[in-house]
PQR file of N, CA, C, O and H, with PARSE charges and radii, in Angstrom:
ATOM      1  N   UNK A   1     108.223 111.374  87.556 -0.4000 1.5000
ATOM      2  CA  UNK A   1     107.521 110.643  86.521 -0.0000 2.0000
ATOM      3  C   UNK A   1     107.784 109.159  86.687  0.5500 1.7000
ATOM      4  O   UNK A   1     108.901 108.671  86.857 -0.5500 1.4000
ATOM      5  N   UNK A   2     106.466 108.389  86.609 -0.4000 1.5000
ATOM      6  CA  UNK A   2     106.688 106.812  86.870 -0.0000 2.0000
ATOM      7  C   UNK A   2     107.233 106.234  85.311  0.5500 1.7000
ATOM      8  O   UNK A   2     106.823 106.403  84.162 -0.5500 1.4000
ATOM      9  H   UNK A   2     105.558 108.785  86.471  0.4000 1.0000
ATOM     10  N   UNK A   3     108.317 105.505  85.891 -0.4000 1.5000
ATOM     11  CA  UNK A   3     109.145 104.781  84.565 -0.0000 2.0000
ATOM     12  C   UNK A   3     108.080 103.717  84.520  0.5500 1.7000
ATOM     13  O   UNK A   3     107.668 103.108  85.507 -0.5500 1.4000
ATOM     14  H   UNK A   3     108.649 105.368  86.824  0.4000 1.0000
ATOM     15  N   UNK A   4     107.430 103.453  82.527 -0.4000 1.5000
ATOM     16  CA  UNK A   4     106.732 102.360  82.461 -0.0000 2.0000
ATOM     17  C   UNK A   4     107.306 100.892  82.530  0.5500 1.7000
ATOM     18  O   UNK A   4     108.369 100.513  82.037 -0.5500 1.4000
ATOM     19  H   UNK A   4     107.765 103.947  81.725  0.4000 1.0000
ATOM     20  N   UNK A   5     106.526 100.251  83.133 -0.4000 1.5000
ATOM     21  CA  UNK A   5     106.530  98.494  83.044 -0.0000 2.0000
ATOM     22  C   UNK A   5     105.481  97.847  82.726  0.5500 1.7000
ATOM     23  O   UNK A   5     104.405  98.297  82.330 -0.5500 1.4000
ATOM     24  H   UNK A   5     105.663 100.559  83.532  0.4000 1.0000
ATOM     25  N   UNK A   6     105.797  96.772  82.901 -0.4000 1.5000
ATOM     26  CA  UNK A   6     105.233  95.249  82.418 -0.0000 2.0000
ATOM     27  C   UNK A   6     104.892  95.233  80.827  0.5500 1.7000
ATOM     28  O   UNK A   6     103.962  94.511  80.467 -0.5500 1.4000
ATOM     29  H   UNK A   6     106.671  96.407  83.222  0.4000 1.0000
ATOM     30  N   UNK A   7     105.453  95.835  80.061 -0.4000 1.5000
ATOM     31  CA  UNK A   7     105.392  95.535  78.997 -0.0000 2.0000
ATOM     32  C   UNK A   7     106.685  94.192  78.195  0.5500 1.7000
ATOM     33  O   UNK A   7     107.837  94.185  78.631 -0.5500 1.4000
ATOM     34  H   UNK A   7     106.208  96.422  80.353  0.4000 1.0000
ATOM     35  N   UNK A   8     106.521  93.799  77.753 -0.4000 1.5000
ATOM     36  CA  UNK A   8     106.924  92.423  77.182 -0.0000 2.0000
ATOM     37  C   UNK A   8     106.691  92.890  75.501  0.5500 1.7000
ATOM     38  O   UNK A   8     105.996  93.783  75.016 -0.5500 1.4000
ATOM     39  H   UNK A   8     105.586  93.805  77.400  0.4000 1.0000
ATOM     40  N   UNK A   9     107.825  91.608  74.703 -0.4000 1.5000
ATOM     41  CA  UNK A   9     107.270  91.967  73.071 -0.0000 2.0000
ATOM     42  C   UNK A   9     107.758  90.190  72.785  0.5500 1.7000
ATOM     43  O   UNK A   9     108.470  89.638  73.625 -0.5500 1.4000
ATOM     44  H   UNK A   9     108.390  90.883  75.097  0.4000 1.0000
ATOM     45  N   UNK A  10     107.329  89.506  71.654 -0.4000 1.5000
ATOM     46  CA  UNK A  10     107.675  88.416  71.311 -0.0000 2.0000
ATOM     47  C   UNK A  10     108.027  88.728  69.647  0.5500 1.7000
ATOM     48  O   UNK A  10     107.025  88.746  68.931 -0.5500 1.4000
ATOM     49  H   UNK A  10     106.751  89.955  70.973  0.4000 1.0000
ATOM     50  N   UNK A  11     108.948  88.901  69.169 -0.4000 1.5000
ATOM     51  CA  UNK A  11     109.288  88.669  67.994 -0.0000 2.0000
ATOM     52  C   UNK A  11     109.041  87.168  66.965  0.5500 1.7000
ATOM     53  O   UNK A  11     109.739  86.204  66.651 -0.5500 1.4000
ATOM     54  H   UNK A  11     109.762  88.887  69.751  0.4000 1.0000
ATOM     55  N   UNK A  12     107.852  87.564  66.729 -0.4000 1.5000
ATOM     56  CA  UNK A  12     107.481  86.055  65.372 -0.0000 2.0000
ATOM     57  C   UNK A  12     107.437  86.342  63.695  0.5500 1.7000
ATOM     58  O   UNK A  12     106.406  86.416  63.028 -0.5500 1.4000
ATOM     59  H   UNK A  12     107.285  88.347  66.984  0.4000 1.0000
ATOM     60  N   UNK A  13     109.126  86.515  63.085 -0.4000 1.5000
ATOM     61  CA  UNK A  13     109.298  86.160  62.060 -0.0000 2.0000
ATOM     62  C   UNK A  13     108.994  88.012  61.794  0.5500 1.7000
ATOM     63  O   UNK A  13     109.615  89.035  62.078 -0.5500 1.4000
ATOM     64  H   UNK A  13     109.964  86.455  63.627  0.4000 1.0000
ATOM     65  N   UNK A  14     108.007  87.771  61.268 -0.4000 1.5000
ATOM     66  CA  UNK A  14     108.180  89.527  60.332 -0.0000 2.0000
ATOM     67  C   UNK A  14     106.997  90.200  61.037  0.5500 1.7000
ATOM     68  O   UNK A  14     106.634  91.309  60.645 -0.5500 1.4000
ATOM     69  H   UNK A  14     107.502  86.940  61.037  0.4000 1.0000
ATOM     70  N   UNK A  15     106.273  89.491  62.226 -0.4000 1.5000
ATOM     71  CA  UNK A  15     105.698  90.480  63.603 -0.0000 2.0000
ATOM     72  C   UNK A  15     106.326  90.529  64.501  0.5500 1.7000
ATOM     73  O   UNK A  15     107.192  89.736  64.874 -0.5500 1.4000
ATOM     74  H   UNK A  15     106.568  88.590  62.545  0.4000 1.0000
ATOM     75  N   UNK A  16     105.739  92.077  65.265 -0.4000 1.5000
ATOM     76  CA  UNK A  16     106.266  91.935  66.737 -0.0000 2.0000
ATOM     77  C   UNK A  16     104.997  91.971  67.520  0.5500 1.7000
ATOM     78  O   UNK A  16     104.395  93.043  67.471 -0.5500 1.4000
ATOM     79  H   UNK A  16     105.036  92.720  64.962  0.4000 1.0000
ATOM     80  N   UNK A  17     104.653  91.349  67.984 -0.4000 1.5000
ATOM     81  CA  UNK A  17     103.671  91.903  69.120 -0.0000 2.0000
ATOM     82  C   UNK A  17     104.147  91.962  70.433  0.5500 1.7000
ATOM     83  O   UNK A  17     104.820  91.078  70.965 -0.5500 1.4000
ATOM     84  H   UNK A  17     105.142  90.477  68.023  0.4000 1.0000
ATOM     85  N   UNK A  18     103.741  93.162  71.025 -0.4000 1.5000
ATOM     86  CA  UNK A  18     103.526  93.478  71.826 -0.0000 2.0000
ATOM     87  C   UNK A  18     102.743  93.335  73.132  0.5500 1.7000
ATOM     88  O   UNK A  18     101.584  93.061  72.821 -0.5500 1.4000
ATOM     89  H   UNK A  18     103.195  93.880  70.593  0.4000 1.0000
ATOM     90  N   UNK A  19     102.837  93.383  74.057 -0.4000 1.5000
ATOM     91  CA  UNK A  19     102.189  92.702  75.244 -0.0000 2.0000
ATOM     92  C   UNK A  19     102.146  93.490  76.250  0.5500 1.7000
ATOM     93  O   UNK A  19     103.261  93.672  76.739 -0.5500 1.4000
ATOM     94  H   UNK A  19     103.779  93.606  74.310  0.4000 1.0000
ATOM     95  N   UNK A  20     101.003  94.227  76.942 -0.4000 1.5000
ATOM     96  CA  UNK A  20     101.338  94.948  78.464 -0.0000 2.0000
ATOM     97  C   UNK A  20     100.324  94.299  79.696  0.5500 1.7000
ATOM     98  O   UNK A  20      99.136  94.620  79.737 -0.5500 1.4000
ATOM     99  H   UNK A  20     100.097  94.078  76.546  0.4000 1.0000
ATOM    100  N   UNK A  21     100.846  93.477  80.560 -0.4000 1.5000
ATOM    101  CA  UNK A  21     100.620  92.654  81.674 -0.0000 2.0000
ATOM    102  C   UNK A  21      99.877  91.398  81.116  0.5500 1.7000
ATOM    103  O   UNK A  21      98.788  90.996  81.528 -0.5500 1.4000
ATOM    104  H   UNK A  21     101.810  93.216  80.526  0.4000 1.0000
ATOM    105  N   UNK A  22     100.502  90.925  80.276 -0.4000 1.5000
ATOM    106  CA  UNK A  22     100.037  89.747  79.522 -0.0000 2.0000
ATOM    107  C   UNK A  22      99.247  89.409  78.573  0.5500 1.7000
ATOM    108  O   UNK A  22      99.041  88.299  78.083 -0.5500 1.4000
ATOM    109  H   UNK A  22     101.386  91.252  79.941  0.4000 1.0000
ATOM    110  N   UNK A  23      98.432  91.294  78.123 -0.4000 1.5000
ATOM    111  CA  UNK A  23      97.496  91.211  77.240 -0.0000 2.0000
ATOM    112  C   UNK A  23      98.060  91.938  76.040  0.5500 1.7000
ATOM    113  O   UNK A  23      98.596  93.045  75.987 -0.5500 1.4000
ATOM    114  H   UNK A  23      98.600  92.196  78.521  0.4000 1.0000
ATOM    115  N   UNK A  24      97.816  91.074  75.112 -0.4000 1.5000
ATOM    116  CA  UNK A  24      98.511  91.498  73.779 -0.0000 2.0000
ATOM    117  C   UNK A  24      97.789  93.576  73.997  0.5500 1.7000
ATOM    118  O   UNK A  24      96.731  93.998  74.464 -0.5500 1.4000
ATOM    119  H   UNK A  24      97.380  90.175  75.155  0.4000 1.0000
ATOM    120  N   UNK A  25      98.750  94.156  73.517 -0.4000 1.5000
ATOM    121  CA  UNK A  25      98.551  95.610  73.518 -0.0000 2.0000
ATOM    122  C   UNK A  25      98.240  95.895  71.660  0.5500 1.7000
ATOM    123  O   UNK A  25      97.153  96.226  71.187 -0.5500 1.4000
ATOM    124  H   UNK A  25      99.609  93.813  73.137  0.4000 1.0000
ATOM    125  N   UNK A  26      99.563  95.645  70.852 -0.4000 1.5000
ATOM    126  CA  UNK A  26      99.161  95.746  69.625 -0.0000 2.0000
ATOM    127  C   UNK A  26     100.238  94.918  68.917  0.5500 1.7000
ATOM    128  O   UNK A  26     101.101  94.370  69.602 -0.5500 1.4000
ATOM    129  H   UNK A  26     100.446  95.376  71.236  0.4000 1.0000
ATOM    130  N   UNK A  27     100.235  94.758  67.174 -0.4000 1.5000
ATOM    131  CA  UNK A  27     101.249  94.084  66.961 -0.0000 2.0000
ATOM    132  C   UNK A  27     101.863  94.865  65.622  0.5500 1.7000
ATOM    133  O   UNK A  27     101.053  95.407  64.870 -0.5500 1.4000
ATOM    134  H   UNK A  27      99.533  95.203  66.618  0.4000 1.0000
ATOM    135  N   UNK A  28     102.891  94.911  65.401 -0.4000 1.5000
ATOM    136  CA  UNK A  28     103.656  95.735  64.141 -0.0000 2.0000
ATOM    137  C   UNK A  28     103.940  94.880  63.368  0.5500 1.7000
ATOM    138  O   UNK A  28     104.474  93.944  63.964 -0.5500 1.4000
ATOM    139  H   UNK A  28     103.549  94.471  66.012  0.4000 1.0000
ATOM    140  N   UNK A  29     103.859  94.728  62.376 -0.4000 1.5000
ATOM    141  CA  UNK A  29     104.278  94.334  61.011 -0.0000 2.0000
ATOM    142  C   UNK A  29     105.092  95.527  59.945  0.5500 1.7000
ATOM    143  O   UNK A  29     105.224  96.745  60.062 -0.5500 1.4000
ATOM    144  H   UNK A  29     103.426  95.489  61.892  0.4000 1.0000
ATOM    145  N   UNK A  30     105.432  94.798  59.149 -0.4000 1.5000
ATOM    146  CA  UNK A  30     106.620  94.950  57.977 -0.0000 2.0000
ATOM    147  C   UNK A  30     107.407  96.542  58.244  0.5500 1.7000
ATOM    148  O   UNK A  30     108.238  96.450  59.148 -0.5500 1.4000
ATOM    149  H   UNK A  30     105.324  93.808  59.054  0.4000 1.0000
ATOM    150  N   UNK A  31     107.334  97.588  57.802 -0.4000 1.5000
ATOM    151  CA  UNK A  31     108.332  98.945  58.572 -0.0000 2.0000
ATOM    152  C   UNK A  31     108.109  99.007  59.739  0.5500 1.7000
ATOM    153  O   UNK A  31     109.215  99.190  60.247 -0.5500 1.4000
ATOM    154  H   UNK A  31     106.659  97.663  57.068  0.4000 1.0000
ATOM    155  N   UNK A  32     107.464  98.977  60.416 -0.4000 1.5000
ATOM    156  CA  UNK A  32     107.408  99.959  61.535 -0.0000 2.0000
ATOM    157  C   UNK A  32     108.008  98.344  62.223  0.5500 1.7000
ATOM    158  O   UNK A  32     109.146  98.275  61.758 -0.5500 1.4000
ATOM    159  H   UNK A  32     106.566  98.828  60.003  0.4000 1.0000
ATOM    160  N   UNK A  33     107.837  97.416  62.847 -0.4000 1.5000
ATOM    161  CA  UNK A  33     108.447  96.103  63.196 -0.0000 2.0000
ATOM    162  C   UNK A  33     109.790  96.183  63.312  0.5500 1.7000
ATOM    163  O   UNK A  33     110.359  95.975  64.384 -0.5500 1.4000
ATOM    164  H   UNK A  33     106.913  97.473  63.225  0.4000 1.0000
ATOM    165  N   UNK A  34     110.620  96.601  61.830 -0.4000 1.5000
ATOM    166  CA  UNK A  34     111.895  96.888  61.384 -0.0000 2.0000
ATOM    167  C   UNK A  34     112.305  97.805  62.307  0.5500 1.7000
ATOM    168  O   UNK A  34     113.159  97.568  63.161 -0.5500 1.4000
ATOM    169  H   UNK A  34     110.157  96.770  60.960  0.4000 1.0000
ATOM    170  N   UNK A  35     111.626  99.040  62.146 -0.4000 1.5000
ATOM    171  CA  UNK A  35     112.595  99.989  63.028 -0.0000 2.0000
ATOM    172  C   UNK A  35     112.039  99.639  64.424  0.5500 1.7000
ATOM    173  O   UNK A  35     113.016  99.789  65.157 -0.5500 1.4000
ATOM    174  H   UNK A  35     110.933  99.233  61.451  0.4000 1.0000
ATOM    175  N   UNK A  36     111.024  99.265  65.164 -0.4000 1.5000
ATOM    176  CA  UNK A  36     110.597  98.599  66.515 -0.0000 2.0000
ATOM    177  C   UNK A  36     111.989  97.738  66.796  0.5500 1.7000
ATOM    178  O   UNK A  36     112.493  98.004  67.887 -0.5500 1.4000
ATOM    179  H   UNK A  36     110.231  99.143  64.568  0.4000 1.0000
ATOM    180  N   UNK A  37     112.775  96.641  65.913 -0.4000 1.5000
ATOM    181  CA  UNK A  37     113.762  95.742  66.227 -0.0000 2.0000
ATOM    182  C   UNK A  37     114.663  96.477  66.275  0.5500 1.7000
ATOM    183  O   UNK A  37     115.551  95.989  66.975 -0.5500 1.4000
ATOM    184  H   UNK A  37     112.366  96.425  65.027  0.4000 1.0000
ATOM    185  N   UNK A  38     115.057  97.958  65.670 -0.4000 1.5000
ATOM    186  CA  UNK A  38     116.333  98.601  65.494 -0.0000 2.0000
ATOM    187  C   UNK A  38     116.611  99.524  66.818  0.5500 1.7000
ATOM    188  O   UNK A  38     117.737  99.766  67.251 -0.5500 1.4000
ATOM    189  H   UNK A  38     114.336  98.354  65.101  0.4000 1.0000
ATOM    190  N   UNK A  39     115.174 100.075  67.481 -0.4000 1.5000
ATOM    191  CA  UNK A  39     115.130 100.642  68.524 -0.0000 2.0000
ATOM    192  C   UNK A  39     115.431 100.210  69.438  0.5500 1.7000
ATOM    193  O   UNK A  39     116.241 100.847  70.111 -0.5500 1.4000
ATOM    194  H   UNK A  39     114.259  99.878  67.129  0.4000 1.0000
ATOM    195  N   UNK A  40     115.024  99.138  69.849 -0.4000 1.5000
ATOM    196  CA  UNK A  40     114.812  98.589  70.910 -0.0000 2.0000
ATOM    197  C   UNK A  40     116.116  97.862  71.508  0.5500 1.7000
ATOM    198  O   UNK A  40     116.119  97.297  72.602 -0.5500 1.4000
ATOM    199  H   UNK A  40     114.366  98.620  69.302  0.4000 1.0000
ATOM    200  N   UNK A  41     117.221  97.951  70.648 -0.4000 1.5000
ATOM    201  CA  UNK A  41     118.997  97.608  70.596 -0.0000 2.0000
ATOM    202  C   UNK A  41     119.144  98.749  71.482  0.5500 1.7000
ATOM    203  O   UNK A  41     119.763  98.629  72.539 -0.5500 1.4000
ATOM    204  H   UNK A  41     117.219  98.410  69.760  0.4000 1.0000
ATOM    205  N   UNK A  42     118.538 100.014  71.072 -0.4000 1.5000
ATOM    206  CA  UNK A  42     120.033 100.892  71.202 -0.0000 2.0000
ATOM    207  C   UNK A  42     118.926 101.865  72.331  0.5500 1.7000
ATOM    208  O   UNK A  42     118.909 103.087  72.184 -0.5500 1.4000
ATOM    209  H   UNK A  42     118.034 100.112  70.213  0.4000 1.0000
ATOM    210  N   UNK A  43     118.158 101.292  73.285 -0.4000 1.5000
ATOM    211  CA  UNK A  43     116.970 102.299  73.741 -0.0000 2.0000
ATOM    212  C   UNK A  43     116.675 101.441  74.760  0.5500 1.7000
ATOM    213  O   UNK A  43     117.159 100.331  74.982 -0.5500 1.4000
ATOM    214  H   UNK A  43     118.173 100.299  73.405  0.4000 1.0000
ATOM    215  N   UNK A  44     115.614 102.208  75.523 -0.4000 1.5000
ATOM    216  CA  UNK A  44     115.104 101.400  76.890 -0.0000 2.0000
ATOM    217  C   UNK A  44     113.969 100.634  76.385  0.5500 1.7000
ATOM    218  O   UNK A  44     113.233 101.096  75.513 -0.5500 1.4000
ATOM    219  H   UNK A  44     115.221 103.110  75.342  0.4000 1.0000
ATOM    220  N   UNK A  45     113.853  99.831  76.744 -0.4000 1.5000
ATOM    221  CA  UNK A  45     113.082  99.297  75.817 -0.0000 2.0000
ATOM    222  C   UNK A  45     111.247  99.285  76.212  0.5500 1.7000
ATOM    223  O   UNK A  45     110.373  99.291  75.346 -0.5500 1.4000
ATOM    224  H   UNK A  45     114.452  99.456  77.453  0.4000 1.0000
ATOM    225  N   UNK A  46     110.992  99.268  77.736 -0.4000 1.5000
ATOM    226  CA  UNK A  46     110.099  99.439  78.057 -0.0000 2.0000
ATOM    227  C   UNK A  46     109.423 101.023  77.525  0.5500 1.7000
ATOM    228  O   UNK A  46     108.311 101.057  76.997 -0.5500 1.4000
ATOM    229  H   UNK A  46     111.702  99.263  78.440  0.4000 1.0000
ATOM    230  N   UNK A  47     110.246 102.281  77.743 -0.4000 1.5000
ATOM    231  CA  UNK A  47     110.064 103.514  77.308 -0.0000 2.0000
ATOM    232  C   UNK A  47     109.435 103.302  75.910  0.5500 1.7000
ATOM    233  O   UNK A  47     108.308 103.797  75.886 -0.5500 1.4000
ATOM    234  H   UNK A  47     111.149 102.252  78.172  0.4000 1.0000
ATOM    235  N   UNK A  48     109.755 102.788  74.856 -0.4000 1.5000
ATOM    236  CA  UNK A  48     109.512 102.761  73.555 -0.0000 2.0000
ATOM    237  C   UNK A  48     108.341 101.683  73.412  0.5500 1.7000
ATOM    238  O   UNK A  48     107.549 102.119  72.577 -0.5500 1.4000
ATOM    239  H   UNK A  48     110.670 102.385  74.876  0.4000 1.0000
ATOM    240  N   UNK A  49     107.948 100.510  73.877 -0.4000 1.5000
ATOM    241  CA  UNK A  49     107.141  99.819  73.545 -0.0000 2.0000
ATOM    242  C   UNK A  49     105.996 100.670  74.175  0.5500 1.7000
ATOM    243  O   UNK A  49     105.092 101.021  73.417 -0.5500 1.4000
ATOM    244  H   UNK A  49     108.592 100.156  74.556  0.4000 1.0000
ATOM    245  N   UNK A  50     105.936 101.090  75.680 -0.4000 1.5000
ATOM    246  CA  UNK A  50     104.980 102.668  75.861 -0.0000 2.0000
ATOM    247  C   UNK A  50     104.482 103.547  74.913  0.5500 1.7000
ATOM    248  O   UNK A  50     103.286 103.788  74.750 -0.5500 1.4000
ATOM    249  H   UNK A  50     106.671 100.805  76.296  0.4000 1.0000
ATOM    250  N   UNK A  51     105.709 104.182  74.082 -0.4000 1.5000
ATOM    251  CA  UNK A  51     105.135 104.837  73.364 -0.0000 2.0000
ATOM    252  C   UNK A  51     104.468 104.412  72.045  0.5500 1.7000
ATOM    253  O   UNK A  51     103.687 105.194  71.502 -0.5500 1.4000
ATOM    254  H   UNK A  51     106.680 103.987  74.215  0.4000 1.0000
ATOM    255  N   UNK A  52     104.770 103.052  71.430 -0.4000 1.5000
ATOM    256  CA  UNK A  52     104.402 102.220  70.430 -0.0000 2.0000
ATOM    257  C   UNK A  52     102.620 102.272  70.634  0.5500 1.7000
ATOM    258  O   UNK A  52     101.694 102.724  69.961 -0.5500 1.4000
ATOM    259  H   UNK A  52     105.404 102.416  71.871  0.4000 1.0000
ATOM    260  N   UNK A  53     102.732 101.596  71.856 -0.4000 1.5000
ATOM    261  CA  UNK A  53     101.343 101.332  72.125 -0.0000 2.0000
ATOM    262  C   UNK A  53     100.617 102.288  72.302  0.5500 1.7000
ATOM    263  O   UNK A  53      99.416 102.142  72.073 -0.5500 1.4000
ATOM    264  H   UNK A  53     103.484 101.229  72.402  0.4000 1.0000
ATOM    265  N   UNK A  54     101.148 103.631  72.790 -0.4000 1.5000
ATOM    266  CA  UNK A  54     100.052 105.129  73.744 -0.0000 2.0000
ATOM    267  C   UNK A  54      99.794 104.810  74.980  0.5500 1.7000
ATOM    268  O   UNK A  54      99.279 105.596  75.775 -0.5500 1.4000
ATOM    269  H   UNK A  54     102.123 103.749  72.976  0.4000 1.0000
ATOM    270  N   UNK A  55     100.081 103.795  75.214 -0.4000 1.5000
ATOM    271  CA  UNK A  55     100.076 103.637  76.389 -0.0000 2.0000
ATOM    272  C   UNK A  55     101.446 104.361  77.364  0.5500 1.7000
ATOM    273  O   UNK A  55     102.550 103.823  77.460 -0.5500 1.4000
ATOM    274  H   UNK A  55     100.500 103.156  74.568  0.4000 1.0000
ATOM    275  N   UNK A  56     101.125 105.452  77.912 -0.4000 1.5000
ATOM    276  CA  UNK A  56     101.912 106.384  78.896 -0.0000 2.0000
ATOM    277  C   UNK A  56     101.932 107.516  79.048  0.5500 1.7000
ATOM    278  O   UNK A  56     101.897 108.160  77.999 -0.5500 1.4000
ATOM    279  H   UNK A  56     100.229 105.888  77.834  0.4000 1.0000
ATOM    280  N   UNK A  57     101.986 108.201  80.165 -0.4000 1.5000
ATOM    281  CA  UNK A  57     100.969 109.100  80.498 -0.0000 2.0000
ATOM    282  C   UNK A  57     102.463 110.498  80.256  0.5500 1.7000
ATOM    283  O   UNK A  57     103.692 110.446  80.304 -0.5500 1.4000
ATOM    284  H   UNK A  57     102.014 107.677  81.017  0.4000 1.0000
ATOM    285  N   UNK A  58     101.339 111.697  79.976 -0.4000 1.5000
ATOM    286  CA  UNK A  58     102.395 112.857  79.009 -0.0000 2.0000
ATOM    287  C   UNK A  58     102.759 113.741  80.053  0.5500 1.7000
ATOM    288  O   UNK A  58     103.688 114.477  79.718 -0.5500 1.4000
ATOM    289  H   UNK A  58     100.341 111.739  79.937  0.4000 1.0000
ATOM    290  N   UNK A  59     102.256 113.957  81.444 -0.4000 1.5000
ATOM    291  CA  UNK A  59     101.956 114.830  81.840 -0.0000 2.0000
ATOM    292  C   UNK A  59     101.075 115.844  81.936  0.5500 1.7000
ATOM    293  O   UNK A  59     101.090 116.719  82.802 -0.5500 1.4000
ATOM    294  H   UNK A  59     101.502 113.359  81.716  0.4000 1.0000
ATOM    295  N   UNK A  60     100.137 115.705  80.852 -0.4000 1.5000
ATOM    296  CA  UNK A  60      99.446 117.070  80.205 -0.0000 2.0000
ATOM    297  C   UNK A  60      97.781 116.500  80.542  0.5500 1.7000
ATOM    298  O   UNK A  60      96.785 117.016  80.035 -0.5500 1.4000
ATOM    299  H   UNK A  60     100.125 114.995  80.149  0.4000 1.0000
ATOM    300  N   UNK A  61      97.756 115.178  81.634 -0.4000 1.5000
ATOM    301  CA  UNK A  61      96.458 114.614  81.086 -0.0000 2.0000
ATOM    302  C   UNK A  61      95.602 116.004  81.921  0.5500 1.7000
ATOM    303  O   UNK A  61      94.699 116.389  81.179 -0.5500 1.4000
ATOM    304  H   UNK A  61      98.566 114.759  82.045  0.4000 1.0000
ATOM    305  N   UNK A  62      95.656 116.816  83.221 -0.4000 1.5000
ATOM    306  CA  UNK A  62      94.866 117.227  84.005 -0.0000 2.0000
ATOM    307  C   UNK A  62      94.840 118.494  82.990  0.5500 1.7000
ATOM    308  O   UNK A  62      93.763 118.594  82.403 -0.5500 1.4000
ATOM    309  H   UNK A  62      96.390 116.503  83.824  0.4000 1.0000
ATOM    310  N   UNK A  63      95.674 119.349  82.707 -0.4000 1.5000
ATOM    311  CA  UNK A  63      95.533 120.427  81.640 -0.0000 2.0000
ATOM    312  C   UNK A  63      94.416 120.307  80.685  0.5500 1.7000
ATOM    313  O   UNK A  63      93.466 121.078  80.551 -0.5500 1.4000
ATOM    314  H   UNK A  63      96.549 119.268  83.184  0.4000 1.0000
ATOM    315  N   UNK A  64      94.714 119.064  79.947 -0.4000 1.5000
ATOM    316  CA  UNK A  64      93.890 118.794  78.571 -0.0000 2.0000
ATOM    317  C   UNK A  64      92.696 118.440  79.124  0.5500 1.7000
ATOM    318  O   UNK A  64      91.755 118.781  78.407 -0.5500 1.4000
ATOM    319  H   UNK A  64      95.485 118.437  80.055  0.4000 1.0000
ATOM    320  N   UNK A  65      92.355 117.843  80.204 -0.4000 1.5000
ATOM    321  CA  UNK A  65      91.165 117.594  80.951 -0.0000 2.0000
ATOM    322  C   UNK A  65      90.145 118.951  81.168  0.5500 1.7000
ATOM    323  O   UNK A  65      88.917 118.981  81.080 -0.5500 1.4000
ATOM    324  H   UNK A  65      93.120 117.566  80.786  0.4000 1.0000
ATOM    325  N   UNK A  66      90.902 119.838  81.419 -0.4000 1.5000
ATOM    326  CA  UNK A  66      90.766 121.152  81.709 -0.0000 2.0000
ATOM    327  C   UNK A  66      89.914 122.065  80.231  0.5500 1.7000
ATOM    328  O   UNK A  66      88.914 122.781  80.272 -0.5500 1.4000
ATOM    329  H   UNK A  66      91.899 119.814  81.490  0.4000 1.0000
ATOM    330  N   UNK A  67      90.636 121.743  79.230 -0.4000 1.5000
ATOM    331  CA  UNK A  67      90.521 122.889  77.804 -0.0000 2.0000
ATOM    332  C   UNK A  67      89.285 122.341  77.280  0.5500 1.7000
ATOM    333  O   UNK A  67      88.949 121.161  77.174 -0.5500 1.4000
ATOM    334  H   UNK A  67      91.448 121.161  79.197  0.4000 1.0000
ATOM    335  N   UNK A  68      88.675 123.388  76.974 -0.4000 1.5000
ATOM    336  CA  UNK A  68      87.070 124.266  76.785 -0.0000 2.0000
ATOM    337  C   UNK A  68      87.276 123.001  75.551  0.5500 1.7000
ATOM    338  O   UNK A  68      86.549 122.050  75.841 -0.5500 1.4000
ATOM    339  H   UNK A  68      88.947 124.346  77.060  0.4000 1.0000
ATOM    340  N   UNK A  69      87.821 122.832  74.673 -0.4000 1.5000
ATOM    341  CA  UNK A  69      87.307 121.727  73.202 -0.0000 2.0000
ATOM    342  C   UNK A  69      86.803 120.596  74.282  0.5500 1.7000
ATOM    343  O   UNK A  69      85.681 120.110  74.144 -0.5500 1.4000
ATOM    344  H   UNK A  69      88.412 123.604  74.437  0.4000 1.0000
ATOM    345  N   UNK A  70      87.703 120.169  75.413 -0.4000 1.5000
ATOM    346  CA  UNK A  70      87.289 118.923  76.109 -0.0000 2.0000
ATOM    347  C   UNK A  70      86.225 118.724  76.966  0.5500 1.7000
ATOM    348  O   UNK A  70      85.926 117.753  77.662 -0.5500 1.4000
ATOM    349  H   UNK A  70      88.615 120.564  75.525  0.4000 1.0000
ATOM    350  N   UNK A  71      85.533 120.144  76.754 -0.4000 1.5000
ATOM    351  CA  UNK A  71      84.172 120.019  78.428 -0.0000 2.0000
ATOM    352  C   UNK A  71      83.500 119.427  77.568  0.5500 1.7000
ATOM    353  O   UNK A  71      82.387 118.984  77.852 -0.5500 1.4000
ATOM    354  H   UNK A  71      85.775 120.932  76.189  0.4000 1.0000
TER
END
């Protein structure tokens, strides 16, 4: 499994935004921001801003590609 990169975050005051290869991805405000700053101490940090955004792949994309709801 490819470990994600190029994600980046800039902390401004009571946002975080987020950034993947220089293009803002999304930005968190007031809870979710909070625990985004609490995670990101004690965690990898690229792993988690991945999953913040959806941006990163599950394994499951060729399966789900596959199932009859998706034809």
């Amino acid at each position: 499994m490819n470990r994600p990169e190029g994600f980046e975050y800039d902390d401004r005051g009571d946002e975080v935004v987020i950034f993947h290869h220089g293009r803002r991805a999304t930005v968190l405000r007031g809870r979710r921001a909070a625990h985004f700053r609490e995670d990101v101490e004690s965690g990898d940090d690229q792993e988690l801003m991945a999953r913040v955004t959806g941006n990163y792949k599950r394994g499951n994309e060729r399966t789900a590609k596959n199932h009859p709801r998706n034809r």
